[in-house]
C-alpha positions in Angstrom: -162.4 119.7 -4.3 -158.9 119.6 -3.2 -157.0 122.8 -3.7 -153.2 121.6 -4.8 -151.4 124.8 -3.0 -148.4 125.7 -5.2 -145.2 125.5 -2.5 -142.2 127.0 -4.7 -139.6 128.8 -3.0 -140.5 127.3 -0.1 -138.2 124.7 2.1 -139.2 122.1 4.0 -137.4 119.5 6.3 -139.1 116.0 6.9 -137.5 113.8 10.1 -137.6 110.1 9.0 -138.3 111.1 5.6 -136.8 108.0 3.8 -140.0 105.5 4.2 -143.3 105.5 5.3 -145.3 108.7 6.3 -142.4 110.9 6.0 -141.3 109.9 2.7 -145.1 110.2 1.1 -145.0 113.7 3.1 -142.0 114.8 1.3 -142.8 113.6 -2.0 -145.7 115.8 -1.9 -144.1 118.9 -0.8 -141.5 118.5 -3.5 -144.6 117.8 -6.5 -146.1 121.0 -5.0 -142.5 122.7 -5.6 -140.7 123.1 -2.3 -137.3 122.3 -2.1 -137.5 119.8 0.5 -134.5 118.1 3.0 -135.0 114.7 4.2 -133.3 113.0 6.9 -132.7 109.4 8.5 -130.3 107.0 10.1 -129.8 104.2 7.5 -127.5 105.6 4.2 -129.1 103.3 2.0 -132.7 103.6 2.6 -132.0 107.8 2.7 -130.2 107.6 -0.7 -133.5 105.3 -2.2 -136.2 107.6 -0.9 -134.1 110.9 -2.0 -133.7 109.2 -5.4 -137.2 107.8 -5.4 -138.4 111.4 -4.5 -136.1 113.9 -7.3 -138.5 112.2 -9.5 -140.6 114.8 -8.3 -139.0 118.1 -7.4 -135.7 119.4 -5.3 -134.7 117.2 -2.4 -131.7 116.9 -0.4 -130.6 114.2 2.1 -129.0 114.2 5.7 -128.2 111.6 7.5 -129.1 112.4 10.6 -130.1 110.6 14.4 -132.8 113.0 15.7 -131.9 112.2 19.2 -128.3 113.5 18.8 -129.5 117.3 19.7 -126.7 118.9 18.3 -126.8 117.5 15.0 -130.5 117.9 14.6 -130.1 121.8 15.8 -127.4 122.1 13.6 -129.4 120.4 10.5 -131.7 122.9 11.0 -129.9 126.1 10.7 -127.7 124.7 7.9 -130.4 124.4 5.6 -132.1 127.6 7.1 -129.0 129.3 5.9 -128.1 127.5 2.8 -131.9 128.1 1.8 -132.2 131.3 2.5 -135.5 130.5 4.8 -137.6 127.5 6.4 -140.9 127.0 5.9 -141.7 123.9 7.2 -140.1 121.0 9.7 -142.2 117.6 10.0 -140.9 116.3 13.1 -141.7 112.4 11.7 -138.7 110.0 13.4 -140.3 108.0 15.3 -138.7 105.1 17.7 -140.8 102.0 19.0 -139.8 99.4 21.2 -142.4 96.8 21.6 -142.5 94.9 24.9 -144.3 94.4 28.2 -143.7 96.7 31.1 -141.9 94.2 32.5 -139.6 93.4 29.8 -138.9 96.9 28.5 -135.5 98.1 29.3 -135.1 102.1 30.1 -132.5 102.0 27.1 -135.5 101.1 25.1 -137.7 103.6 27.3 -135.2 106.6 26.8 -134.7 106.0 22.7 -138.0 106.1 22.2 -138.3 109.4 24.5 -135.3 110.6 23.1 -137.0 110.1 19.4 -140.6 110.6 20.1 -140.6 113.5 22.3 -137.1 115.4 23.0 -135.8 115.5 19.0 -139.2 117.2 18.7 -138.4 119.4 21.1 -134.9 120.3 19.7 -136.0 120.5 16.2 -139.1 122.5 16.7 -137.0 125.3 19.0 -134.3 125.8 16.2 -137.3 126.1 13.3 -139.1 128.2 15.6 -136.4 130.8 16.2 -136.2 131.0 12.6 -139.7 131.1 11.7 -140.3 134.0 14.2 -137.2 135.9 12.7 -139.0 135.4 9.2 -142.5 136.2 10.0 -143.9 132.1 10.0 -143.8 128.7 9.0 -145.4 125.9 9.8 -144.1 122.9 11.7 -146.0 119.6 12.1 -145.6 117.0 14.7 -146.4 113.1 13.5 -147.9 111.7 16.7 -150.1 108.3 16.9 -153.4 107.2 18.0 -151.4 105.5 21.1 -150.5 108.5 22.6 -154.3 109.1 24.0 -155.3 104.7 23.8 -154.0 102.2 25.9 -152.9 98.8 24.2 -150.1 96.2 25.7 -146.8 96.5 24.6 -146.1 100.2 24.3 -145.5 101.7 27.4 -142.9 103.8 26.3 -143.8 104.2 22.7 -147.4 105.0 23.9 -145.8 107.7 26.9 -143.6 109.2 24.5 -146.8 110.1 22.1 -148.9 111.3 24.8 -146.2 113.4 25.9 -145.6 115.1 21.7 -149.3 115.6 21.7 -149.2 117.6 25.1 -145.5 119.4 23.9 -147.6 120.2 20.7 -150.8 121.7 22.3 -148.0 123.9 24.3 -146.0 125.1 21.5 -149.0 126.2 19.3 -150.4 128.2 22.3 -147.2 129.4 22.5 -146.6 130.7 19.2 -149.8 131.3 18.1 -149.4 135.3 18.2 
């Protein structure tokens, strides 16, 4: 039996919430009742999924590159403080640059990086201060199977998970207390 825990009043911000994992993740927070912000790069896939997800509760979007630290930190405490709280961050942008190591360029190295493993980072330290002021919250990092496994073609995407799965371990040990 699965236990559908009722999330109203809460707030909740989903990275790469316009597709895929991050939008399904975010449509579920807002059917349990959270108000929930989503952000993304493209405009018009953003607007869809926000559309796609009001259908089911509050939801807000944000256009917003994860790798630009500033914004992301700003993002953070602007719907911290618009809110009233934050509850939740799902770190979900992800960046993937498929190529052989000897094709893969270090601007396609650092994006995915600067995605996969630094935005996570900057995100997770802004909710975090938050959080701690506030007495919790719960942040989830989206990592991949290819962060532990080995397979051609995703050297840096592959690096960059390894190194969010680590970062992860380190901030729950962290803030466990």
């Amino acid at each position: 039996m699965v236990l559908e825990q009722d999330l109203t009043g809460k707030v909740a911000i989903v990275t790469g919430g316009s597709d895929g994992i991050g939008k399904a993740t975010a449509k579920l927070l807002a059917k349990r009742g959270a108000t929930v912000a989503i952000c993304a790069r493209r405009a018009e896939v953003l607007e869809a999924a926000r559309a796609e997800i009001a259908a089911h509760g509050m939801v807000e979007a944000h256009i917003l590159d994860v790798s630009d630290e500033a914004a992301y930190t700003a993002l953070v405490n602007d719907v911290a403080q618009r809110h009233g709280r934050l509850d939740m961050l799902v770190n979900n942008a992800m960046s993937v640059h498929y190529a052989p190591l000897t094709d893969l360029t270090m601007d396609h190295w650092r994006k995915d990086f600067a995605v996969n493993a630094e935005a996570v980072f900057t995100g997770t330290k802004a909710a975090m201060k938050i959080m701690m002021k506030q007495g919790g919250g719960s942040i989830v990092n989206i990592s991949s199977a290819i962060g532990r496994l080995t397979d051609r073609g995703f050297a840096a995407y592959g690096t960059a998970k390894g190194a969010l799965s680590h970062l992860t371990r380190l901030m729950a040990t962290e803030c466990a207390p």
